[in-house]
Backbone as ProteinMPNN parsed JSONL, in Angstrom:
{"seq_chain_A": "XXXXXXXXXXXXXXXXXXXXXXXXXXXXXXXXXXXXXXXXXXXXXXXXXXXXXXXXXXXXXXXXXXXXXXXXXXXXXXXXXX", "coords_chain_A": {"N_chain_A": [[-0.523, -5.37, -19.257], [1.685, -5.239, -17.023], [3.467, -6.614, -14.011], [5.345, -4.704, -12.141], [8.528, -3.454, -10.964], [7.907, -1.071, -9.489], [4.997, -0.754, -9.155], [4.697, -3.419, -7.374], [6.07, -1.898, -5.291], [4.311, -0.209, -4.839], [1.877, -1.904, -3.907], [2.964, -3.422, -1.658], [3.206, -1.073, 0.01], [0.67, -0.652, 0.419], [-0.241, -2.605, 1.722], [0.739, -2.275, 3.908], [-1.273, -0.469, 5.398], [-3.891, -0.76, 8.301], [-6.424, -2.374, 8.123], [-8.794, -3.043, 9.689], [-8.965, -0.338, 11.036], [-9.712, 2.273, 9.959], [-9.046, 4.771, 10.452], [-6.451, 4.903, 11.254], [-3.313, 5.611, 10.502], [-0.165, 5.895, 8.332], [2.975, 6.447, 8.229], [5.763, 6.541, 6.426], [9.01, 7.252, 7.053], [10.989, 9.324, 5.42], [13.93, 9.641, 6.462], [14.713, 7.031, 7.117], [13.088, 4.76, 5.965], [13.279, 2.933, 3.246], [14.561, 3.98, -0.017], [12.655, 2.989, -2.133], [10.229, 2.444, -0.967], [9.919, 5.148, -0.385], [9.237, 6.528, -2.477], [7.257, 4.91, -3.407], [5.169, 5.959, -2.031], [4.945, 8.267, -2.723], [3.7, 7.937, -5.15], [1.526, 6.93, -4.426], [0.075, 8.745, -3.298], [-0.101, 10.804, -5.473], [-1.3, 9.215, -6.925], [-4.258, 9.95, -5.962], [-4.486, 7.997, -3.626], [-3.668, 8.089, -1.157], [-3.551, 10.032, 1.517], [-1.182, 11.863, 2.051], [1.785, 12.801, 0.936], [4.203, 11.302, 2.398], [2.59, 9.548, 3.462], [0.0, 9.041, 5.673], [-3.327, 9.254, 5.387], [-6.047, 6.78, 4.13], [-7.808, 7.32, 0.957], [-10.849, 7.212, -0.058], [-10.951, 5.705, -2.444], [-8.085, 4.615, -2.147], [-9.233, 3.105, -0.09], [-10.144, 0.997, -0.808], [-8.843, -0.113, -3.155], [-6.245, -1.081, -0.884], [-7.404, -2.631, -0.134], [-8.432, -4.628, -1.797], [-5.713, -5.703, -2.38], [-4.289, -6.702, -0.116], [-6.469, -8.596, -0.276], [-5.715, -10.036, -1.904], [-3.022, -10.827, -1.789], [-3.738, -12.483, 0.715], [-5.03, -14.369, -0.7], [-2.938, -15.407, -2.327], [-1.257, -16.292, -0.669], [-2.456, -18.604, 0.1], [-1.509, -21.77, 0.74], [-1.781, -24.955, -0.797], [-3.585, -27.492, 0.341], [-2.55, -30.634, 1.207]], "CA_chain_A": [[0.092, -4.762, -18.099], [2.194, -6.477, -15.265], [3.768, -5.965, -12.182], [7.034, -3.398, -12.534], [8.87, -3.093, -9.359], [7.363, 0.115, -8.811], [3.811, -1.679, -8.659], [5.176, -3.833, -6.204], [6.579, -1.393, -3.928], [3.102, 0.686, -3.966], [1.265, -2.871, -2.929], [3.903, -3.167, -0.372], [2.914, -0.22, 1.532], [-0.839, -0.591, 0.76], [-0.413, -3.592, 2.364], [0.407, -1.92, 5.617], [-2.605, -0.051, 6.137], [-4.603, -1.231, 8.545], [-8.406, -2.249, 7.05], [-9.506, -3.167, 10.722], [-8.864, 0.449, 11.454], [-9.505, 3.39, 8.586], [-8.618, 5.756, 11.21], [-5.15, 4.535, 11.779], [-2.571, 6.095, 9.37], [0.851, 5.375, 7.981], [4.195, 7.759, 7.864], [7.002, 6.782, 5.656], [10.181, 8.493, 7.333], [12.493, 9.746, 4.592], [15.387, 9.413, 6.849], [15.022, 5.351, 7.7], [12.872, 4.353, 4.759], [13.572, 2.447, 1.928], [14.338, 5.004, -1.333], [11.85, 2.42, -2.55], [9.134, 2.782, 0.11], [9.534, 6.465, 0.035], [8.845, 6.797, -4.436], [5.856, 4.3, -3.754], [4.254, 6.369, -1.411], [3.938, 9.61, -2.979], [3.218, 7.941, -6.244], [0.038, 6.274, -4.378], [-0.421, 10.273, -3.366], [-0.17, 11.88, -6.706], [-2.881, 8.795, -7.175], [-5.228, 10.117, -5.197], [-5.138, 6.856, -3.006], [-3.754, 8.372, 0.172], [-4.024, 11.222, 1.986], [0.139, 12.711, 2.114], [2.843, 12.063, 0.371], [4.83, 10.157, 3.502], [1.6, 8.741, 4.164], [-1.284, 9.817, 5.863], [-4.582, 7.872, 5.345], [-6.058, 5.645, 3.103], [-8.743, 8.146, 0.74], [-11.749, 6.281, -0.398], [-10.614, 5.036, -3.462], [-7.121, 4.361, -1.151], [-9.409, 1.512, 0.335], [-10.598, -0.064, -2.12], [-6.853, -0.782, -3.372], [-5.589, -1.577, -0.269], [-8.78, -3.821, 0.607], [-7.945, -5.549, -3.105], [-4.396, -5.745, -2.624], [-4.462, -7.388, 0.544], [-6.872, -9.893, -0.654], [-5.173, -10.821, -3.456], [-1.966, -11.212, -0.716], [-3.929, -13.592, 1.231], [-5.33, -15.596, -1.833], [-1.711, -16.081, -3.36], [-0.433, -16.9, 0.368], [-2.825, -19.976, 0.721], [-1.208, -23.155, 0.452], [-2.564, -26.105, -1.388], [-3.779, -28.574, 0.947], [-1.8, -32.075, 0.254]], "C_chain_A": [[0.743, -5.858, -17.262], [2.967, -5.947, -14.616], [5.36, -5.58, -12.271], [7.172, -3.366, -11.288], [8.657, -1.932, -9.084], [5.653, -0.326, -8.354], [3.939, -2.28, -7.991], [5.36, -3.573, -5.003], [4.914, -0.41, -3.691], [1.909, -0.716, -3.117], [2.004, -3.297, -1.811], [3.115, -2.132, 0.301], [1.446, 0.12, 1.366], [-1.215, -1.919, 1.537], [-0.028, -3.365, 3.763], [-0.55, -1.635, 6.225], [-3.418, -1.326, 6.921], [-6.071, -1.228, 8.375], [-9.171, -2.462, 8.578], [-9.75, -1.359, 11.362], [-8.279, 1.927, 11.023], [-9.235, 4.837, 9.081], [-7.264, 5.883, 11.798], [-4.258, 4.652, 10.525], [-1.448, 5.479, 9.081], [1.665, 6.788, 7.807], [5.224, 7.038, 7.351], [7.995, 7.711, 6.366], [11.344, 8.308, 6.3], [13.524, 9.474, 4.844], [15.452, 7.853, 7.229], [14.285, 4.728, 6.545], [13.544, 3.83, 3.631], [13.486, 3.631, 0.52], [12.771, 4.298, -2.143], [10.124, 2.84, -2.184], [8.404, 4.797, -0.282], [8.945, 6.943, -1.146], [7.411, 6.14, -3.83], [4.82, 5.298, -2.997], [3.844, 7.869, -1.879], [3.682, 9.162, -4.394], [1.832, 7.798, -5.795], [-0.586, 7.572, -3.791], [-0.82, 10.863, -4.327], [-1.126, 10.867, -7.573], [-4.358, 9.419, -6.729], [-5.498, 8.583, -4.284], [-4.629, 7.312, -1.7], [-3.68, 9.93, 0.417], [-2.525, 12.529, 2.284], [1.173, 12.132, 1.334], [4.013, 11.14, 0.689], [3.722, 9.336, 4.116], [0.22, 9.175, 4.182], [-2.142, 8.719, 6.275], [-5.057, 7.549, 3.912], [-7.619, 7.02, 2.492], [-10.207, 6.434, 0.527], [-11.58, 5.351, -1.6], [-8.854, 3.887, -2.966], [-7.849, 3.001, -0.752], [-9.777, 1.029, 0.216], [-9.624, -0.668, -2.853], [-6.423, -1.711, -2.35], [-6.382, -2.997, 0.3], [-7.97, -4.78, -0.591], [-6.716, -6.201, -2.898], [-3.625, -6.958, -1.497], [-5.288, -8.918, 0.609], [-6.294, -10.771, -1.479], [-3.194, -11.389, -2.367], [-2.331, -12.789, -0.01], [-4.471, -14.613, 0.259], [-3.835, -15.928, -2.069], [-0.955, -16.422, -2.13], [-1.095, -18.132, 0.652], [-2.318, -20.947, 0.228], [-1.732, -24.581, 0.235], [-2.568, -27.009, 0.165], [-3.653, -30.262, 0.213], [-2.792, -33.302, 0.689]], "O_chain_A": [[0.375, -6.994, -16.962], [3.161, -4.732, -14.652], [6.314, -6.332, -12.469], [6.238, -3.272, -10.492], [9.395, -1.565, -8.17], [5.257, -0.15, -7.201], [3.019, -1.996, -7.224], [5.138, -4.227, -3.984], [4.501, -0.035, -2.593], [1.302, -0.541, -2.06], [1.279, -3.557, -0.851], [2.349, -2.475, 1.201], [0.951, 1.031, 2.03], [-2.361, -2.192, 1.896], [-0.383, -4.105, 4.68], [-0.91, -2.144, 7.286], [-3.587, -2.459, 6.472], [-6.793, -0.236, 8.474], [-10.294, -1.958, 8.604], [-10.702, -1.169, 12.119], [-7.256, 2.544, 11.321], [-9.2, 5.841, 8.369], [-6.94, 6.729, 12.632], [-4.425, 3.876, 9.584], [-1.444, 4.326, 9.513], [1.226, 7.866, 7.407], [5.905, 6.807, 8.35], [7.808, 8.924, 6.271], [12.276, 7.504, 6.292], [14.308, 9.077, 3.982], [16.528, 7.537, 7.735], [15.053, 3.95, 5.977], [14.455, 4.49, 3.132], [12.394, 4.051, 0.138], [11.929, 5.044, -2.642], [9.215, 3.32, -2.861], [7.315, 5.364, -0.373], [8.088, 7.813, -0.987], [6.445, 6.902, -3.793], [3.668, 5.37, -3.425], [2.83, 8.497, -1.573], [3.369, 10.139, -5.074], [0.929, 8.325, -6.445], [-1.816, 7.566, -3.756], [-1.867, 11.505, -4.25], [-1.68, 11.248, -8.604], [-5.409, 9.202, -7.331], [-6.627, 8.092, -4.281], [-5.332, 6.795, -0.832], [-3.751, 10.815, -0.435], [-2.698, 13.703, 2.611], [1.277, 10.915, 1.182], [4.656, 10.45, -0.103], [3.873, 8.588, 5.082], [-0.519, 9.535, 3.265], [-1.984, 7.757, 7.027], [-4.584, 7.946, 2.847], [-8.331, 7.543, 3.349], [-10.274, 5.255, 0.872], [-12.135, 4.252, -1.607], [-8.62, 2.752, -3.381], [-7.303, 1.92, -0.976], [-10.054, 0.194, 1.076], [-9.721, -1.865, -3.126], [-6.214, -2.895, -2.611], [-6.003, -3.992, 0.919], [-7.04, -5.532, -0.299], [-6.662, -7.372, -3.275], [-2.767, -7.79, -1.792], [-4.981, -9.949, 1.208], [-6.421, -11.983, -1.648], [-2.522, -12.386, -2.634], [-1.673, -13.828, -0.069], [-4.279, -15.793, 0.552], [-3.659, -17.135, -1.908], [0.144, -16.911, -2.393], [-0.495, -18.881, 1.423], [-2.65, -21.144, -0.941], [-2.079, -25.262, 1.2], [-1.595, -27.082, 0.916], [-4.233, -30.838, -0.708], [-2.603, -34.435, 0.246]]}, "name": "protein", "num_of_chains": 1, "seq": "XXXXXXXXXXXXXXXXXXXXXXXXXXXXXXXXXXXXXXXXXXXXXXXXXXXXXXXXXXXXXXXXXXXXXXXXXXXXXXXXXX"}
């Protein structure tokens, strides 16, 4: 497996959610959105990882992805120390 620009764009917008705050949602607007943005987000719907197809909330399995996805963000953003 590896990373298809459609895998990309759904860690993109699992990387918005906020993990400090599993009560705080996300909306995708169709009309200002990225065509990109707007496919990833009801694919990570018709996953069962969020809760609408412009958004919503993160399900339980939802944040366990986005927890992952984000980590793996900040691991591959740390910079070697010279």
């Amino acid at each position: 497996m590896s990373f298809t620009p459609e895998l990309v764009a759904e860690l993109e917008i699992l990387a918005l959610f906020n993990l400090a705050n599993t009560q705080e949602g996300l909306k995708i607007h169709t009309k200002t959105a990225a065509p990109q943005a707007i496919a990833a987000t009801k694919r990570l719907h018709d996953k069962g990882l969020i809760t609408q197809a412009d958004g919503g909330y993160l399900t339980s399995l939802g944040l366990d992805a986005a927890q992952n996805a984000q980590l793996l963000l900040t691991i591959l953003a740390v910079t070697k120390a010279a």
